[in-house]
N, C-alpha and C positions, 0 to 999 in steps of 0.2 A: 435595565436589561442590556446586556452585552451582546452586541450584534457582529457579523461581516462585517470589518470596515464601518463603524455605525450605521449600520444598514441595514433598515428592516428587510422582511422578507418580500414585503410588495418591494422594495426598492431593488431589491437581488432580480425580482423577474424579470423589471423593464431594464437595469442595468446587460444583463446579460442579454437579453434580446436583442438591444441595440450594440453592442461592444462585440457582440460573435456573428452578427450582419456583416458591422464593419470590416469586422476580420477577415471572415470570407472574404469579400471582394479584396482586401490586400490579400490578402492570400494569393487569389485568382492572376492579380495582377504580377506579383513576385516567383508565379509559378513558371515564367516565361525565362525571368532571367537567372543566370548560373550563380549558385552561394558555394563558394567555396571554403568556407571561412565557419563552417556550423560546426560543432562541436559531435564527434559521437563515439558514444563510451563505445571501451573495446569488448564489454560484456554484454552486449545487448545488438540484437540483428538489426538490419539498418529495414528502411520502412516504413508502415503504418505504424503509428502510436499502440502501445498493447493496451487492450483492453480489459482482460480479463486479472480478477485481483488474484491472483494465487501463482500466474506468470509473471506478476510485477514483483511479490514477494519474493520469488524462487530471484529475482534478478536483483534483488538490493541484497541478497545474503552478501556480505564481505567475504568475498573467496577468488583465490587467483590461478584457478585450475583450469587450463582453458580447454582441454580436453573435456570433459563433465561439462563445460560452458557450451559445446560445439554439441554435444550430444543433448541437451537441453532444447538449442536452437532448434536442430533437426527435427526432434519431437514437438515442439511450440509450434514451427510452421505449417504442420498437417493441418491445424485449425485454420490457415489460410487460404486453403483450396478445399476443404472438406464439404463447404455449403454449397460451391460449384461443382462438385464432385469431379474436383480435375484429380482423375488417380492418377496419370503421369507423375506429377511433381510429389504427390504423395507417395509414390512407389518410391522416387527415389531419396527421398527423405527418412522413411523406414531402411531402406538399403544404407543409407551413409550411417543410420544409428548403429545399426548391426554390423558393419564395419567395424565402427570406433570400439562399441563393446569385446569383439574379436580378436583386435591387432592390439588395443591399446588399453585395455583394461587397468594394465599395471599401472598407468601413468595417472588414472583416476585415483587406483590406492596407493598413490603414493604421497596424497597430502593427508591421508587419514592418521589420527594419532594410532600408534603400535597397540593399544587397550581396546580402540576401538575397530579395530582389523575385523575381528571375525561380524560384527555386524555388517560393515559394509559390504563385505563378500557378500555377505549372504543375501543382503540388497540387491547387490550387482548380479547374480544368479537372477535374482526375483524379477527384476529388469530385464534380462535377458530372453525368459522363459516369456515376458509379454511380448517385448519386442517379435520374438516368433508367433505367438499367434498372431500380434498384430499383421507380422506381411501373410499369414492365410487369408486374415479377413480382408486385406487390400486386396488381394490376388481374387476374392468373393464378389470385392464390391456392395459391401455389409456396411453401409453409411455407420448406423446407429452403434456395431459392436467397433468400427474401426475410432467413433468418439468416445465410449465409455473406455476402452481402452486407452488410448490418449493421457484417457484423466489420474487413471490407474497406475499405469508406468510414470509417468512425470511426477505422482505424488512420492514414489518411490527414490525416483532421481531428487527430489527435492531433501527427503530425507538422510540422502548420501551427501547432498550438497551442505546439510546443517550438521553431518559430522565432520565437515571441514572446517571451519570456526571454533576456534582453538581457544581462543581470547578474545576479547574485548578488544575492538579495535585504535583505540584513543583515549586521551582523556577530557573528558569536560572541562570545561577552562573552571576555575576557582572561586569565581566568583559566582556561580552555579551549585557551588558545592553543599548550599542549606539545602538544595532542594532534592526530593524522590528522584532517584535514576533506575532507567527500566535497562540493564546488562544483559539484554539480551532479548527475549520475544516473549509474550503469554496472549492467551487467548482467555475472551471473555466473552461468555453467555447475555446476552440482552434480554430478558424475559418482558414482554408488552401484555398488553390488552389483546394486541392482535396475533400475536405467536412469538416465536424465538427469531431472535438475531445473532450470530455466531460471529465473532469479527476477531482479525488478530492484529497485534498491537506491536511494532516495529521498534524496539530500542536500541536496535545496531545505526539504524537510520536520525530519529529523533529522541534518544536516552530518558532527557529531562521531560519534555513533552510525553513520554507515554510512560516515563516515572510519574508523572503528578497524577495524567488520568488511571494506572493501574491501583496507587494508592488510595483516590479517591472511590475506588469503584471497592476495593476491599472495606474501606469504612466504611461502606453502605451509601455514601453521598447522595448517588442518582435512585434509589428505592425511590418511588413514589412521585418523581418528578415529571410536569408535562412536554408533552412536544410542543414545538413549535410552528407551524406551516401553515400559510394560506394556502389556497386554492391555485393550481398549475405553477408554483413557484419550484425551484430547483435545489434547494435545501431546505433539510431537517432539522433544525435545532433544538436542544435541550440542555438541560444541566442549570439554567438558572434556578437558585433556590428559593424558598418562602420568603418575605420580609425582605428590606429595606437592601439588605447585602446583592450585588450582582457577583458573588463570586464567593470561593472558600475560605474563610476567617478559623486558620489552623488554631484547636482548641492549645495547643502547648505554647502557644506565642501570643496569642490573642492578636495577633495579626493576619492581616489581607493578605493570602498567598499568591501572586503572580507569576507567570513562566514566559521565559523568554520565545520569541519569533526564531526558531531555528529549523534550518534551511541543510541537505545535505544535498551538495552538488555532486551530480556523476563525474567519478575521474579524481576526486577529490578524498582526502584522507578524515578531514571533520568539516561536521557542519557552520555553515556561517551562523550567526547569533547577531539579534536586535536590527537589522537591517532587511527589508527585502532586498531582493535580485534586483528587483526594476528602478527603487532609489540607488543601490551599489553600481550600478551602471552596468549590471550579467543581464540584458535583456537575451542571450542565445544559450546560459547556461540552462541548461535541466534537471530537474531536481528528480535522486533518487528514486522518491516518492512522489507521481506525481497526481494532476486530476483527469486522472482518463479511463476511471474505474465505475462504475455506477456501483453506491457505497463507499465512496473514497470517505476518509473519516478525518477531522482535520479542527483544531481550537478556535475558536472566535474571539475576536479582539477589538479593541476601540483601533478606529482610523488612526488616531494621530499617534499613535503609542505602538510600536511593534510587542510592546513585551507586557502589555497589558492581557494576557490571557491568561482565565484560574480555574473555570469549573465549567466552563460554556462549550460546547464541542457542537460540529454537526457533519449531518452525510451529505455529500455531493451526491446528486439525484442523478444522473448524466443524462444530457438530452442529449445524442451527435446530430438532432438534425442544428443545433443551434450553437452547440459548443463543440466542434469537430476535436478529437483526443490529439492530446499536446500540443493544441492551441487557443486554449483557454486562458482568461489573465486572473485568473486564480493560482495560477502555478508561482512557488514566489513571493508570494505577497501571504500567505495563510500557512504554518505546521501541520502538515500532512503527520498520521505519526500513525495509521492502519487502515487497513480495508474489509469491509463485508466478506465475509467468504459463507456462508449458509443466512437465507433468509430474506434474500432480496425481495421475494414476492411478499414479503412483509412490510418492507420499509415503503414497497409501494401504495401501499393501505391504511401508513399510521396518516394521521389527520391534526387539524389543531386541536390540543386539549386530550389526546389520547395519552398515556401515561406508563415511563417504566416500572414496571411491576418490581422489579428487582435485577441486579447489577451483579456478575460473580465469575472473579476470575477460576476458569477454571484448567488452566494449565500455564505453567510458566510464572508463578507466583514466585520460586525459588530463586526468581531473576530481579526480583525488586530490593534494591537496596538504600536501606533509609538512611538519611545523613546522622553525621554523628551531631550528638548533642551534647 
């Protein structure tokens, strides 16, 4: 069995318990004095760690529009005063969006390719039309329509934002090159015992890592496989198979398939391979992807071997009272390569020995490209 770091699940619970203790209290302590020296992408609002997986998504897309980035920002941070119901800051958050849309529209379509013009318009329109009832419903003070909204328009911006991504942003290094690479993003249906899990799979961020899991989930791999989890422990795991094998023995090689530790740092062009961050000496770099999602979705590997991972995957459960977001030592050290986005109130109910029903990509299949043989 291919574990965290060799590391069963009771050993992930008391590991984290005691290691996000310690944390805190540095934390606490380092909170006093000034860091000048921290890294922070220019795509992403400075701040609390984001939580929610479908903000994390919209921010690893590869795009350098900083307009559509600003108008992003502005609509994300409503969710930072909305439980307070501070309408202040929300009022003018909706107001800076309806700015940008107003004055600066052009500069949004002007990274869209010429093919795909008239959809984004028509986005940008559909965006526009919420953003207005949004400031009615600020101006109401309508908690509930001012979040459903929120979710509405940002899925929108999200989708203007993935027609900016033109190309594949890199190449895999060569030595990666037998293996499945995921060019671009698909999403996969979890079907359980206990309901659907919905999650989408990042290959601008992790290519190889969510090439191996999208092809394995196409050949049926995970049908019928169980979970893994004690009892209050902080990860789900699955994918180990029947018999003697921890991992996936490719029927066309008759070999043990492995994928490398690959790491994409924000601000950076490709991801790092075979090394964590914390052996490379980046203890301040952040990765893309990181663990501050509940459902963060990410490969299991032997401790001693960064690139010992093949069919073992699991969720990050998030506690923040004990792993406060982006400060976790998960970050770095494990391939993040998707997040949960439908089904959370299921991952919280699967158990030990509960079992995927079946695995199936169901969008973004046309993104997986198999090596040549």
């Amino acid at each position: 069995m291919l574990h965290l770091q060799n590391f069963s699940i009771d050993t992930c619970k008391s590991w984290v318990k005691t290691v996000a203790l310690a944390l805190l209290l540095l934390v606490l302590s380092l909170s006093f004095t000034p860091v000048s020296h921290a890294k922070r992408p220019s795509s992403m609002p400075a701040g609390n760690a984001i939580t929610d997986a479908r903000a994390l998504l919209r921010f690893a897309l590869p795009i350098d529009n900083k307009t559509v980035r600003e108008l992003q920002i502005s609509l994300e941070d409503i969710g930072n005063h909305i439980r307070s119901k501070r309408w202040g800051p929300i009022s003018s958050d909706v107001s800076k969006a309806s700015r940008i849309l107003n004055l600066r529209e052009s500069d949004i379509l002007e990274s869209i390719p010429e093919a795909k013009q008239p959809e984004a318009e028509a986005l940008v329109a559909r965006v526009k039309e919420g953003v207005a009832q949004l400031e009615k419903a600020v101006e109401a003070k309508d908690r509930d329509k001012v979040i459903d909204l929120k979710a509405t328009i940002l899925a929108s911006v999200g989708e203007i934002e993935e027609l900016m991504v033109t190309e594949f942003p890199f190449e895999v290094p060569a030595k990666y090159a037998h293996l499945p690479q995921l060019k671009g993003r698909a999403t996969v249906a979890v079907e359980t015992q206990k309901g659907k899990i919905t999650l989408v799979v990042d290959g601008y961020s992790a290519p190889v890592t969510a090439g191996n899991f999208v092809d394995l989930v196409d050949r049926g791999f995970y049908d019928g496989l169980p979970f893994i989890r004690s009892e209050e422990s902080y990860v789900l795991q699955t994918g180990d198979p029947e018999g003697k094998e921890v991992g996936f023995i490719d029927p066309a090689t008759g070999k043990y398939r492995s994928v490398p530790l690959e790491v994409l740092v924000r601000d950076e062009k490709e991801p790092v391979y075979g090394i964590t961050l914390e052996d490379a000496g980046r203890y301040r770099d952040e990765p893309v992807l990181p663990f501050s999602a509940f459902g963060t979705v990410a490969m299991a590997r032997e401790e001693a071997d960064p690139d010992s991972g093949s069919s073992q995957f699991f969720f990050f459960l998030f506690e923040p009272e004990l792993t406060p977001a982006g400060l976790n030592l998960l970050d770095g050290r494990y391939a993040v390569f998707g997040y949960v986005i439908e089904g959370k109130e299921v991952l919280e109910q699967l158990k030990q020995g509960d079992k995927i029903v079946s695995a199936k990509v169901i969008k973004g299949k046309e993104n997986l490209v198999q090596p040549q043989v």
